[in-house]
CHARMM-style PDB file with segment names, atoms N, HN, CA, C and O in Angstrom:
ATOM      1  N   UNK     1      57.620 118.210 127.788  1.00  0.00      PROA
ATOM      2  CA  UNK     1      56.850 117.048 127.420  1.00  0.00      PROA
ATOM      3  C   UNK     1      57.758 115.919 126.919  1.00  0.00      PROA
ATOM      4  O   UNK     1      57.339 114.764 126.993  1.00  0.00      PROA
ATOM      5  N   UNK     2      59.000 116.178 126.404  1.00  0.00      PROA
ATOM      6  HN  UNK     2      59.341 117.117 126.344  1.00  0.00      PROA
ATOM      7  CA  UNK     2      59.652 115.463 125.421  1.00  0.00      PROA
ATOM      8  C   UNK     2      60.832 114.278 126.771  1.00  0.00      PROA
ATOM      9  O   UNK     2      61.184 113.100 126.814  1.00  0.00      PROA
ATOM     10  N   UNK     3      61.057 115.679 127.735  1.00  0.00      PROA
ATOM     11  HN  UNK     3      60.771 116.637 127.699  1.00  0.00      PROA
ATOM     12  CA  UNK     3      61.750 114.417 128.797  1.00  0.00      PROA
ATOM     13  C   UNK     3      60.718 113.951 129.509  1.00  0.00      PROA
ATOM     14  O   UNK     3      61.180 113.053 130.213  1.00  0.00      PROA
ATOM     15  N   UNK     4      59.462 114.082 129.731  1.00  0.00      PROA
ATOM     16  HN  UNK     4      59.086 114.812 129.160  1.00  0.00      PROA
ATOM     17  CA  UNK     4      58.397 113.299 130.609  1.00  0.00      PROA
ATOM     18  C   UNK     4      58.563 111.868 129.828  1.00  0.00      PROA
ATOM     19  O   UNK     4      58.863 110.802 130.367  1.00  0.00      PROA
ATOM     20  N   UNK     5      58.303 112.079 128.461  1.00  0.00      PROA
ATOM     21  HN  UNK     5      58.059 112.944 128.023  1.00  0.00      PROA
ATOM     22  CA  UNK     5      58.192 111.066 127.618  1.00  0.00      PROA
ATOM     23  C   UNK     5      59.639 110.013 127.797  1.00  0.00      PROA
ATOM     24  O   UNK     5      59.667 108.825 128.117  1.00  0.00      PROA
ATOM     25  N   UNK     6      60.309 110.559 127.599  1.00  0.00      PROA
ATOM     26  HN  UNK     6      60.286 111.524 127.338  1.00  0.00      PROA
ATOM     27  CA  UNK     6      62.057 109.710 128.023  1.00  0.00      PROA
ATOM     28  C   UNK     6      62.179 109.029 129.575  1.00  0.00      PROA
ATOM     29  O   UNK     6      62.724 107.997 129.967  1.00  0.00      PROA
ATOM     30  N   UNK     7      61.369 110.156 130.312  1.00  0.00      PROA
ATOM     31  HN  UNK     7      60.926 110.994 129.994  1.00  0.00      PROA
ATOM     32  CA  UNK     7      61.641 109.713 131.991  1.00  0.00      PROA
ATOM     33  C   UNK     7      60.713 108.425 131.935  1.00  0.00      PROA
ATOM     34  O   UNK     7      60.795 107.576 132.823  1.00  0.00      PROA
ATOM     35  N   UNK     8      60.079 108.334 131.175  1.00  0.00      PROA
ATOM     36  HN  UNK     8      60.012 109.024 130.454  1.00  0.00      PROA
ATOM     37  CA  UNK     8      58.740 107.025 131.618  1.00  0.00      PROA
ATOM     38  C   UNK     8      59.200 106.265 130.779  1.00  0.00      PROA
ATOM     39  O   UNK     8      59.439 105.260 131.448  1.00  0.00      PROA
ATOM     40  N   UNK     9      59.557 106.005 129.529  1.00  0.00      PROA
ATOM     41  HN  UNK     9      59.363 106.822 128.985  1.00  0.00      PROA
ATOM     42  CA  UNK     9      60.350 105.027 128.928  1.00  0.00      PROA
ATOM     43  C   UNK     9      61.623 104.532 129.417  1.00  0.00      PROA
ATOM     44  O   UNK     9      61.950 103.412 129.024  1.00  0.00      PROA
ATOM     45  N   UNK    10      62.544 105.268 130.344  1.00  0.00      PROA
ATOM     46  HN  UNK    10      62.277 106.177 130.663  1.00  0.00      PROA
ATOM     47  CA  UNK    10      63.605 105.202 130.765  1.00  0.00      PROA
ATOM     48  C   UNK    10      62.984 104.120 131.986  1.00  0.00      PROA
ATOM     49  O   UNK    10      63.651 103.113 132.223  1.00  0.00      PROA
ATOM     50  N   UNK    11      61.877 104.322 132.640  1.00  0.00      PROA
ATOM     51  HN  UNK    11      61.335 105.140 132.447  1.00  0.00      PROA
ATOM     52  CA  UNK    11      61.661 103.825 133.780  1.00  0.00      PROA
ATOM     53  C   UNK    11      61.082 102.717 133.363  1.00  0.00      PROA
ATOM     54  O   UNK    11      61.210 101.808 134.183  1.00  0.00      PROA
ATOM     55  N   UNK    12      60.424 102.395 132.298  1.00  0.00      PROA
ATOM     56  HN  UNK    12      60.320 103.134 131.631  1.00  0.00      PROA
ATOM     57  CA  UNK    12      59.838 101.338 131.784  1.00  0.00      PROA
ATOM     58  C   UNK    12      60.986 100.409 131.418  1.00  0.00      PROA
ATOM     59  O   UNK    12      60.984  99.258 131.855  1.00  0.00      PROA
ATOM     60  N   UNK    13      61.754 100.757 130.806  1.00  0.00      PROA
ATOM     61  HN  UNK    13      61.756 101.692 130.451  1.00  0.00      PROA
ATOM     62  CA  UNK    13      62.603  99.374 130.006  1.00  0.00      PROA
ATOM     63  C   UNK    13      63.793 100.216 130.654  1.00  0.00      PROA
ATOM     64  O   UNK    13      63.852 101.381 130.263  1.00  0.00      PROA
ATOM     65  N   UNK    14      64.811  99.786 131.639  1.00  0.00      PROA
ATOM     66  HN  UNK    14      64.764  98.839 131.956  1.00  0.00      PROA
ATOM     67  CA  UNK    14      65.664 100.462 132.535  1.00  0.00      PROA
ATOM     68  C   UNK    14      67.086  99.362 131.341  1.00  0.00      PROA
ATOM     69  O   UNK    14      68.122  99.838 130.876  1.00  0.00      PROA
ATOM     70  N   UNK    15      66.624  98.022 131.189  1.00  0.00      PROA
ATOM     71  HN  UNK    15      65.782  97.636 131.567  1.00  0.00      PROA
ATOM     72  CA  UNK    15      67.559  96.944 130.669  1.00  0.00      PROA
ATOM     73  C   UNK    15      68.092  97.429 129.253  1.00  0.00      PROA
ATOM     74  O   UNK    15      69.173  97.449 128.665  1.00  0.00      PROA
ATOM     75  N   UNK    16      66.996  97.747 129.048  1.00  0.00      PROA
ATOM     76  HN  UNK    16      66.118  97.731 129.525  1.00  0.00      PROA
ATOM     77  CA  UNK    16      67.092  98.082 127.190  1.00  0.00      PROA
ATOM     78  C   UNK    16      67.886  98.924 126.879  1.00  0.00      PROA
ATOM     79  O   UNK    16      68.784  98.866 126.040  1.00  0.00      PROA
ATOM     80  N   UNK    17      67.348 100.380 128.067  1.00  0.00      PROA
ATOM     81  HN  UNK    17      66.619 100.427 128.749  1.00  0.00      PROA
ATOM     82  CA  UNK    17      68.067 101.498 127.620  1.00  0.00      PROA
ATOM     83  C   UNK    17      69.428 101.625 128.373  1.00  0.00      PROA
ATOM     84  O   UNK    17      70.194 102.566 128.169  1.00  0.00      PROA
ATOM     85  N   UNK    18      69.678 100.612 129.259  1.00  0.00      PROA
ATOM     86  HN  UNK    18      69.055  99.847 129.424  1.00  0.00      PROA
ATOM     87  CA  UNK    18      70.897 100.580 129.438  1.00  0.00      PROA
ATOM     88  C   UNK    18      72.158  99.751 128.199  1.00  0.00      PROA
ATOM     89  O   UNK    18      73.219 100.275 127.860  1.00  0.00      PROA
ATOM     90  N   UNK    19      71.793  98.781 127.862  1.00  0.00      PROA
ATOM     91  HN  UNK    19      70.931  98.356 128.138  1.00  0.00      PROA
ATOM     92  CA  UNK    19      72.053  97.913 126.734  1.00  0.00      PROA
ATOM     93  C   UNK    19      72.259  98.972 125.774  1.00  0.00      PROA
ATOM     94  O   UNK    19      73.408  99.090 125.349  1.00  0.00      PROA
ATOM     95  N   UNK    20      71.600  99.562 125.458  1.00  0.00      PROA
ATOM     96  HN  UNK    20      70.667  99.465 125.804  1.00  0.00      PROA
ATOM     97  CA  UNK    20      71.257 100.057 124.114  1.00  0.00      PROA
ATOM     98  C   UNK    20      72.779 101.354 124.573  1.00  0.00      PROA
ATOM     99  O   UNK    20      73.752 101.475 123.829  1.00  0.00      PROA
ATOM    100  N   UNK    21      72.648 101.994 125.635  1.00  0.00      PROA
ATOM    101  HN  UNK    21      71.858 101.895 126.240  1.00  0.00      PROA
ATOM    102  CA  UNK    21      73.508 102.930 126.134  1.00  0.00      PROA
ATOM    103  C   UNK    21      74.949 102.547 126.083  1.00  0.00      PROA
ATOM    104  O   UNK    21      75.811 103.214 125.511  1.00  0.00      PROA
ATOM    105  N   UNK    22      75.167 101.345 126.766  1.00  0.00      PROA
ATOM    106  HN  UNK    22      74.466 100.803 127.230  1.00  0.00      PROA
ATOM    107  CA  UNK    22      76.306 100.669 126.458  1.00  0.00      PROA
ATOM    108  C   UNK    22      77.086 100.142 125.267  1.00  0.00      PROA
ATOM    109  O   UNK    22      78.295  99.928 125.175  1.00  0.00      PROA
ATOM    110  N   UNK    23      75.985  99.961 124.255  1.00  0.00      PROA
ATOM    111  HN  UNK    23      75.004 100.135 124.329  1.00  0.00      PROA
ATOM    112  CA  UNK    23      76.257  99.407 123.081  1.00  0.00      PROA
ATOM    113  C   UNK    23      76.732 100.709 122.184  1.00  0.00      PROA
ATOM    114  O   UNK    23      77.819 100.568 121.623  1.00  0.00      PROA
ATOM    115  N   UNK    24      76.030 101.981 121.981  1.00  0.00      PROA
ATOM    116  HN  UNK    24      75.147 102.095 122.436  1.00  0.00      PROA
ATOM    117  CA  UNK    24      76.800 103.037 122.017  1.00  0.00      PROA
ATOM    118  C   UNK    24      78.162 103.880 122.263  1.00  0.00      PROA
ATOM    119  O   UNK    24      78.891 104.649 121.637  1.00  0.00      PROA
ATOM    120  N   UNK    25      78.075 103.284 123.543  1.00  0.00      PROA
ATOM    121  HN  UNK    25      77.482 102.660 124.052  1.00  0.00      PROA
ATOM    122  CA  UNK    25      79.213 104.044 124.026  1.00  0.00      PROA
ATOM    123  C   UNK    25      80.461 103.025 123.862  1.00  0.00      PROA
ATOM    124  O   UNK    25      81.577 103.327 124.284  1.00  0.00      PROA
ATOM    125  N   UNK    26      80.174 101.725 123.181  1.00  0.00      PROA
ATOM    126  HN  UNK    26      79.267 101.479 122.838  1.00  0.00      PROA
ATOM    127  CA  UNK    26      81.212 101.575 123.157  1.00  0.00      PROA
ATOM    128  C   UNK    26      82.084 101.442 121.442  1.00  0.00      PROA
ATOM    129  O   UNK    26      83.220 101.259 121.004  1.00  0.00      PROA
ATOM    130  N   UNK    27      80.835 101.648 120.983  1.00  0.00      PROA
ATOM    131  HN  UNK    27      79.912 101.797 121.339  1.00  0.00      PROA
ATOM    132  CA  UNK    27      80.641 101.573 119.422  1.00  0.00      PROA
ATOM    133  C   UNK    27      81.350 102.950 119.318  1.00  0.00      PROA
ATOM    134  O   UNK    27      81.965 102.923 118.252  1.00  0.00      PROA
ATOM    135  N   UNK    28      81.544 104.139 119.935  1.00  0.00      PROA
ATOM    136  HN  UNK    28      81.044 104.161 120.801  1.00  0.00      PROA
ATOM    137  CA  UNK    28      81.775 106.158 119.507  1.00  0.00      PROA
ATOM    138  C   UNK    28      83.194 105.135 120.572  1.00  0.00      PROA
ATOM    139  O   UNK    28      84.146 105.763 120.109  1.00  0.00      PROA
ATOM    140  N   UNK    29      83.638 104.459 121.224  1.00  0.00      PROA
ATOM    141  HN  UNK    29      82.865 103.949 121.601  1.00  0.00      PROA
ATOM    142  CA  UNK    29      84.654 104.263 121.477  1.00  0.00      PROA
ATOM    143  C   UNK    29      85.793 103.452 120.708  1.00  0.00      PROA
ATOM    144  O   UNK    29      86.986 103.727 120.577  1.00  0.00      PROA
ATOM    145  N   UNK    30      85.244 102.648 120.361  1.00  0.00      PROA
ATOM    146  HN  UNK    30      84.275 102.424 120.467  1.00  0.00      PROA
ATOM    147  CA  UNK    30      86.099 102.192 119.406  1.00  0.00      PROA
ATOM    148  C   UNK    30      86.066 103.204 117.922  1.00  0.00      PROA
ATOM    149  O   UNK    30      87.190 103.304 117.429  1.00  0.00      PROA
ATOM    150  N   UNK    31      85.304 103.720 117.393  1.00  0.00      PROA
ATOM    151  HN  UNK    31      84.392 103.639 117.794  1.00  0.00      PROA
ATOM    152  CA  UNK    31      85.388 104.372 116.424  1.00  0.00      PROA
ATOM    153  C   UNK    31      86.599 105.658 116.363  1.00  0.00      PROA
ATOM    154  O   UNK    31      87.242 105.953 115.356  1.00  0.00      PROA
ATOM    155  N   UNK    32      86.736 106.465 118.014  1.00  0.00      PROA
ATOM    156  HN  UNK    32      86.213 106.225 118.832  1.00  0.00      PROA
ATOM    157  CA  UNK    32      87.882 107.040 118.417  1.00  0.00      PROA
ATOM    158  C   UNK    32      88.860 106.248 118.938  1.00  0.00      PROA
ATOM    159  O   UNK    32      89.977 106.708 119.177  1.00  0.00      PROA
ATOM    160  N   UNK    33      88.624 105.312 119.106  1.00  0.00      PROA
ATOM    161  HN  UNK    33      87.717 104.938 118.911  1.00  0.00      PROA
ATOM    162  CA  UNK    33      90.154 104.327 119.038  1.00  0.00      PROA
ATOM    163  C   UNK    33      90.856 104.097 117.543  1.00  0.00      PROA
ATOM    164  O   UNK    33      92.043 104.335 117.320  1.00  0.00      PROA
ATOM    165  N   UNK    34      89.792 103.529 116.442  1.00  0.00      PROA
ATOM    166  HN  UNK    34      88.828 103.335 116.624  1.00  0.00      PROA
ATOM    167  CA  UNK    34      90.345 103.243 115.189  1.00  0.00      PROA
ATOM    168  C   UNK    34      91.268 105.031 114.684  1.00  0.00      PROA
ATOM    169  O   UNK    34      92.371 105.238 114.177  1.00  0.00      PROA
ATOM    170  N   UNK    35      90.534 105.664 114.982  1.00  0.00      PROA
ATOM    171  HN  UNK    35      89.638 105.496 115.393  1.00  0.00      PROA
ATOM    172  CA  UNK    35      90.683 107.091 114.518  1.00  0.00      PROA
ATOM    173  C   UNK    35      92.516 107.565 115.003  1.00  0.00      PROA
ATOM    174  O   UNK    35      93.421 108.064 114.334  1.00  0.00      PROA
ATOM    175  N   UNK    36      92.445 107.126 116.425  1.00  0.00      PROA
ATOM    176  HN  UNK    36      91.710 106.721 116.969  1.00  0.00      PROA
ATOM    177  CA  UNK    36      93.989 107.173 116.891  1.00  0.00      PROA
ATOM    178  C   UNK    36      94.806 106.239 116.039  1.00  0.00      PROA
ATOM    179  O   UNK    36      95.840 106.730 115.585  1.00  0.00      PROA
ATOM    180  N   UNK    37      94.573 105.143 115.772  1.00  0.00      PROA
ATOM    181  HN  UNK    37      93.733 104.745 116.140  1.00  0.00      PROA
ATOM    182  CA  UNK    37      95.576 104.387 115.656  1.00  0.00      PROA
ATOM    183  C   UNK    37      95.748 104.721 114.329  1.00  0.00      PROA
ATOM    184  O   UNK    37      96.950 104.602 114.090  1.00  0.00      PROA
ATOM    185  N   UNK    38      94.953 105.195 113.025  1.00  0.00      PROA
ATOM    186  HN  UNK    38      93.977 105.292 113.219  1.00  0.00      PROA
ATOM    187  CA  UNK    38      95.326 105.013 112.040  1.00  0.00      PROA
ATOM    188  C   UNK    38      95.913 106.625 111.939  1.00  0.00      PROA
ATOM    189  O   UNK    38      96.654 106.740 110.963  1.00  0.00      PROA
ATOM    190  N   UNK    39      95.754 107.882 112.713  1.00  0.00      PROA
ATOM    191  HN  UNK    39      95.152 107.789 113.506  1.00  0.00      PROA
ATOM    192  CA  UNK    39      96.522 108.748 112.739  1.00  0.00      PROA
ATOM    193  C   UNK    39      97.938 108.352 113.246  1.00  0.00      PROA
ATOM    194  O   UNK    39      98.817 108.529 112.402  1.00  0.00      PROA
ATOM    195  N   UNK    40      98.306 107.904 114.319  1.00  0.00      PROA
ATOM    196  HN  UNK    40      97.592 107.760 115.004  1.00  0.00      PROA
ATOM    197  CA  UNK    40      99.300 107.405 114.497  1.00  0.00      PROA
ATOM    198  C   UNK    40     100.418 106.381 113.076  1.00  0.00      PROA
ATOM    199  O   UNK    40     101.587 106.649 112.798  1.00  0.00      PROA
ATOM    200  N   UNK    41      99.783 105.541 112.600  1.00  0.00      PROA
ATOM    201  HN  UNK    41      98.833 105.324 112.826  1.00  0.00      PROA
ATOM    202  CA  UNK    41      99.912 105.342 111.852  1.00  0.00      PROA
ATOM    203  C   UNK    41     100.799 105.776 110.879  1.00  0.00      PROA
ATOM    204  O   UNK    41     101.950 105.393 110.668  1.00  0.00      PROA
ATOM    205  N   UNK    42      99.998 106.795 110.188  1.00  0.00      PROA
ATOM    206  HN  UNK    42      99.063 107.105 110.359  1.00  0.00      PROA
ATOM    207  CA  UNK    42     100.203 107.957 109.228  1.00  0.00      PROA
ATOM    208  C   UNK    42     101.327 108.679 109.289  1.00  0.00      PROA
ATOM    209  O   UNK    42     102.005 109.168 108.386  1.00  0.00      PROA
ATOM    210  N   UNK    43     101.516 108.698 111.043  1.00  0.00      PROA
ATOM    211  HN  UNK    43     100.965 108.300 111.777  1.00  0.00      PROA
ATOM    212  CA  UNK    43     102.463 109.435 111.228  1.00  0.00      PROA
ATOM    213  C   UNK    43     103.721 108.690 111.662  1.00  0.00      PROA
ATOM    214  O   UNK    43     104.718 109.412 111.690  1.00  0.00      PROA
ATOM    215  N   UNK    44     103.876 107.641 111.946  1.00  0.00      PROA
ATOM    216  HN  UNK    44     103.066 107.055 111.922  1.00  0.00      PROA
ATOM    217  CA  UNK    44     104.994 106.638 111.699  1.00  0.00      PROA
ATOM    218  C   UNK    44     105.531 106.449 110.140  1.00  0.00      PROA
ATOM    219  O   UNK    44     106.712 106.304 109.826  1.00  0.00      PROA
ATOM    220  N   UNK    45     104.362 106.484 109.205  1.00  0.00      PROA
ATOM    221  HN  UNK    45     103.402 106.601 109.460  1.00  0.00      PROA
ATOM    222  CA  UNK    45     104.980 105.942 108.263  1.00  0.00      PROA
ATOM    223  C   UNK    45     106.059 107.397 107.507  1.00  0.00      PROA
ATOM    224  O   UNK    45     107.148 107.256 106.951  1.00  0.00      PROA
ATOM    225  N   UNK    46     105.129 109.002 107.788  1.00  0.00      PROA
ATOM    226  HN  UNK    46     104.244 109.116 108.239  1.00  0.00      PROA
ATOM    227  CA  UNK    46     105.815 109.510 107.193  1.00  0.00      PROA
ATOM    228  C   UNK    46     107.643 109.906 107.795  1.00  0.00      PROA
ATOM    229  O   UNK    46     108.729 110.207 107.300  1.00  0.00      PROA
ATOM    230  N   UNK    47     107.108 109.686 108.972  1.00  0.00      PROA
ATOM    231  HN  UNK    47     106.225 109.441 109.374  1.00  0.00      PROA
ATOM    232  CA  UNK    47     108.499 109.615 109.821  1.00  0.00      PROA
ATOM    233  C   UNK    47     109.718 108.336 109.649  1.00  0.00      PROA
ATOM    234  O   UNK    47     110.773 108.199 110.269  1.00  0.00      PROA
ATOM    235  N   UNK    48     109.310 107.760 108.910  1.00  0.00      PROA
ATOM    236  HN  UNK    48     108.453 107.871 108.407  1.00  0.00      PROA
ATOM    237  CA  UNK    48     109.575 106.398 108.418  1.00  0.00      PROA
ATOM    238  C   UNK    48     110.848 106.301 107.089  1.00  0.00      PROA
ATOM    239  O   UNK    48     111.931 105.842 106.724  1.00  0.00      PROA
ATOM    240  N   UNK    49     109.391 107.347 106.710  1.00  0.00      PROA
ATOM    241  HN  UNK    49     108.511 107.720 107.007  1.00  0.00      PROA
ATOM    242  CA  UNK    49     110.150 107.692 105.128  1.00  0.00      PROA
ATOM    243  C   UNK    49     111.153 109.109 105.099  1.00  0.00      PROA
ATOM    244  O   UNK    49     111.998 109.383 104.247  1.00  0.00      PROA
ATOM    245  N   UNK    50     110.840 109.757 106.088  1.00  0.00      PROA
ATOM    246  HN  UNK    50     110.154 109.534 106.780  1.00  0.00      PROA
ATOM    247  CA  UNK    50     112.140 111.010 105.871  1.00  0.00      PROA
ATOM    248  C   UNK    50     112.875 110.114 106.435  1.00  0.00      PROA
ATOM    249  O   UNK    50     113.537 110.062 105.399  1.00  0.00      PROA
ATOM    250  N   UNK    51     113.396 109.342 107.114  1.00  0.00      PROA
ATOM    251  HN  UNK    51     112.859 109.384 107.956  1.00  0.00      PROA
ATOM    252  CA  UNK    51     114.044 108.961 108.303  1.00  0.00      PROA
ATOM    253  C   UNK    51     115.358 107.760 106.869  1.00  0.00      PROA
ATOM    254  O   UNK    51     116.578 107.730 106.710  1.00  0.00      PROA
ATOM    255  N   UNK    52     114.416 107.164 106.323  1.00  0.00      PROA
ATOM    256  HN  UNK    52     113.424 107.189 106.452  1.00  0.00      PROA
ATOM    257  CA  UNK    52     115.456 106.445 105.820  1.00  0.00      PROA
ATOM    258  C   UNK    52     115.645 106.958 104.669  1.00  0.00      PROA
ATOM    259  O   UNK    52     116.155 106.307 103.757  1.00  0.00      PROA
ATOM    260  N   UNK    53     115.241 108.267 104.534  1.00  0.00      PROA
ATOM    261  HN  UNK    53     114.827 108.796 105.275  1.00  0.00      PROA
ATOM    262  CA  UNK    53     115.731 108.853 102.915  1.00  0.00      PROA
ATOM    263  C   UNK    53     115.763 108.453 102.100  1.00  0.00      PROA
ATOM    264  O   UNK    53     116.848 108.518 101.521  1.00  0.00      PROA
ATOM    265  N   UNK    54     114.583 107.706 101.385  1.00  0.00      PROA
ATOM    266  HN  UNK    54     113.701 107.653 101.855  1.00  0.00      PROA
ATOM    267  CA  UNK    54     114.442 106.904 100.069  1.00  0.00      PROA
ATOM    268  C   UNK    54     113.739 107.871  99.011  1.00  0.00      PROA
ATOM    269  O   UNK    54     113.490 109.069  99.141  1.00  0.00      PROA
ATOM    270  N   UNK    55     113.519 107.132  98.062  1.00  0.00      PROA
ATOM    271  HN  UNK    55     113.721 106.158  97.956  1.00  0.00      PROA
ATOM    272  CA  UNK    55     113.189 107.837  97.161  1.00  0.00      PROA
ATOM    273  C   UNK    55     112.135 107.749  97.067  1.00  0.00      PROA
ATOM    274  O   UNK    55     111.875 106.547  97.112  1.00  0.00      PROA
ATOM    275  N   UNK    56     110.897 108.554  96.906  1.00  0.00      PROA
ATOM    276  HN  UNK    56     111.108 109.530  96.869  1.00  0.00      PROA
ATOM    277  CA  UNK    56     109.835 108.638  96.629  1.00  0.00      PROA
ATOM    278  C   UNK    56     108.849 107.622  95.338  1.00  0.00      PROA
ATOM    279  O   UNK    56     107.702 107.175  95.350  1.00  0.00      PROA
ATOM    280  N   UNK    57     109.608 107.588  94.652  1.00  0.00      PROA
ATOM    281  HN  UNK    57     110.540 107.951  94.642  1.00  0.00      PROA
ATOM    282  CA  UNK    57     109.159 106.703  93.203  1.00  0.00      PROA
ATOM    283  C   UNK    57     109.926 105.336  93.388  1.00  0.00      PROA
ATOM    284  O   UNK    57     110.731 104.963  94.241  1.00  0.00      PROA
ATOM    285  N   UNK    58     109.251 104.577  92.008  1.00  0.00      PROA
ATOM    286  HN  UNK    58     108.597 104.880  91.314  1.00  0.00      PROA
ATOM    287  CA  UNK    58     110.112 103.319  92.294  1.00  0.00      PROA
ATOM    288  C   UNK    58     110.329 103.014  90.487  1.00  0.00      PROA
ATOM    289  O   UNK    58     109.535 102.991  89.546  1.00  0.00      PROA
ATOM    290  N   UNK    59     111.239 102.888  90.561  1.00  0.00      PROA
ATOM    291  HN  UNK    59     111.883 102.906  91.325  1.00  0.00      PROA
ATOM    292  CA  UNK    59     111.809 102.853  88.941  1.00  0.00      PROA
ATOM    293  C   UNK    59     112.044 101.746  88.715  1.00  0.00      PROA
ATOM    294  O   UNK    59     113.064 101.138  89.041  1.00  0.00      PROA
ATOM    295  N   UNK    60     110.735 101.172  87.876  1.00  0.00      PROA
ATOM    296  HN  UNK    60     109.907 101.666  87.612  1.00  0.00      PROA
ATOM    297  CA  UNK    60     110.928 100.223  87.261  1.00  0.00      PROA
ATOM    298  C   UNK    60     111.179  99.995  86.113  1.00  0.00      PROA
ATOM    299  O   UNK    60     110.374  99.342  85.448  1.00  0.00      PROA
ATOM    300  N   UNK    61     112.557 100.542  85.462  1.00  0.00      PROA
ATOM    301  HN  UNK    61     113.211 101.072  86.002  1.00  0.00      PROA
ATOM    302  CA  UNK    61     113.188  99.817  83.885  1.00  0.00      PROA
ATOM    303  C   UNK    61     114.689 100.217  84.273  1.00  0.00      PROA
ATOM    304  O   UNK    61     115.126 100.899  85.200  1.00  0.00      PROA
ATOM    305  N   UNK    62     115.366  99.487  83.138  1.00  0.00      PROA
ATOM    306  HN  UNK    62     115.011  98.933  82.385  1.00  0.00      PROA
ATOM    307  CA  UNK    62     116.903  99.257  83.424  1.00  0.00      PROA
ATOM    308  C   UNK    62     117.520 100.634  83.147  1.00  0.00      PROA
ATOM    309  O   UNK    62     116.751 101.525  82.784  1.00  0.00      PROA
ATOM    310  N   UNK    63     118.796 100.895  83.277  1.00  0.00      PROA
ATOM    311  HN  UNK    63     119.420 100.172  83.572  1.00  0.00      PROA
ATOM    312  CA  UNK    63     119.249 102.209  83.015  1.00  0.00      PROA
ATOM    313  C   UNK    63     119.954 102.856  84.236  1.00  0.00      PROA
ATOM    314  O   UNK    63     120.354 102.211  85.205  1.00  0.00      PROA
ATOM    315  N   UNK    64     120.068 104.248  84.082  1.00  0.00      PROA
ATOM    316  HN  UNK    64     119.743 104.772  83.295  1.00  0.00      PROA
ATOM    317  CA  UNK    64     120.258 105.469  84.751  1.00  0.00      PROA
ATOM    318  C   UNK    64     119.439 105.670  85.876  1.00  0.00      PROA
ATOM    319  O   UNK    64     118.386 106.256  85.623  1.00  0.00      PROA
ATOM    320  N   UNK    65     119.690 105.239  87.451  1.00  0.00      PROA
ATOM    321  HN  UNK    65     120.545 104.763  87.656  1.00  0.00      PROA
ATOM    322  CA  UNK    65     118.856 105.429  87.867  1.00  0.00      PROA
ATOM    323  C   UNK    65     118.382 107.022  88.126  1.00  0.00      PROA
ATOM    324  O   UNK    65     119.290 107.793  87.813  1.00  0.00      PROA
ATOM    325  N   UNK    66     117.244 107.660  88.593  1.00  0.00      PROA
ATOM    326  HN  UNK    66     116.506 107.034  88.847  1.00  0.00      PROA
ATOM    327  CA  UNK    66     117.248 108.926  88.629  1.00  0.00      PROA
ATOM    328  C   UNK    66     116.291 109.531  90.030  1.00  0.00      PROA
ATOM    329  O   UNK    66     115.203 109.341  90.574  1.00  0.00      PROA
ATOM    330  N   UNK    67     117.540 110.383  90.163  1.00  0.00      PROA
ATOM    331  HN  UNK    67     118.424 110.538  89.721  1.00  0.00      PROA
ATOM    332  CA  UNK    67     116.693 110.596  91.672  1.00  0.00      PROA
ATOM    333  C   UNK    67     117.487 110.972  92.428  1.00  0.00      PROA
ATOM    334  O   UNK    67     118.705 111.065  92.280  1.00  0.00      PROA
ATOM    335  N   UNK    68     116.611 111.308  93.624  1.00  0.00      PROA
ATOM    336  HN  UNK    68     115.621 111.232  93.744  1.00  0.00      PROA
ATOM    337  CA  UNK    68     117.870 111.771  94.950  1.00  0.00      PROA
ATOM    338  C   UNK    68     118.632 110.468  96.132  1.00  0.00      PROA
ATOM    339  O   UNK    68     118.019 109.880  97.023  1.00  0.00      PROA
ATOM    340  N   UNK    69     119.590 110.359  95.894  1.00  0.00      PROA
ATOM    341  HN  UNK    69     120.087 110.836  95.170  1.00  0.00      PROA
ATOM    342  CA  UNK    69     120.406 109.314  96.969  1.00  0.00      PROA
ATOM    343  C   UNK    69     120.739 109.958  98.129  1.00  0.00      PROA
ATOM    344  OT1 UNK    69     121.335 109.355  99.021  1.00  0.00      PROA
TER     345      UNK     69
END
């Protein structure tokens, strides 16, 4: 009963539910686009930071600095 109901609405408004289909699919597409890029991301930066061997903290007062060089 539930796809009779879809098949006749589908056939009724063909514009809408295409629109509406498109607007979807591109909305779950960009949402797995943002999803790549900010994993990517993530993973530049930590590759970033072993890579130039800095120090984790940032020491702000005068003195001894302390830490790994």
């Amino acid at each position: 009963m539930f796809g009779r109901i879809l098949k006749k609405d589908f056939l009724r408004n063909r514009i809408i539910t295409a629109t509406l289909f498109a607007f979807i699919m591109l909305a779950a597409l960009l949402v797995s686009s943002a999803t790549g890029i900010i994993t990517e991301l993530f993973g530049a930066m930590d590759t970033l930071l072993e890579e130039s061997n800095a120090a984790h903290f940032a020491q702000m007062h005068s003195g001894e600095m302390i830490g790994r060089f």
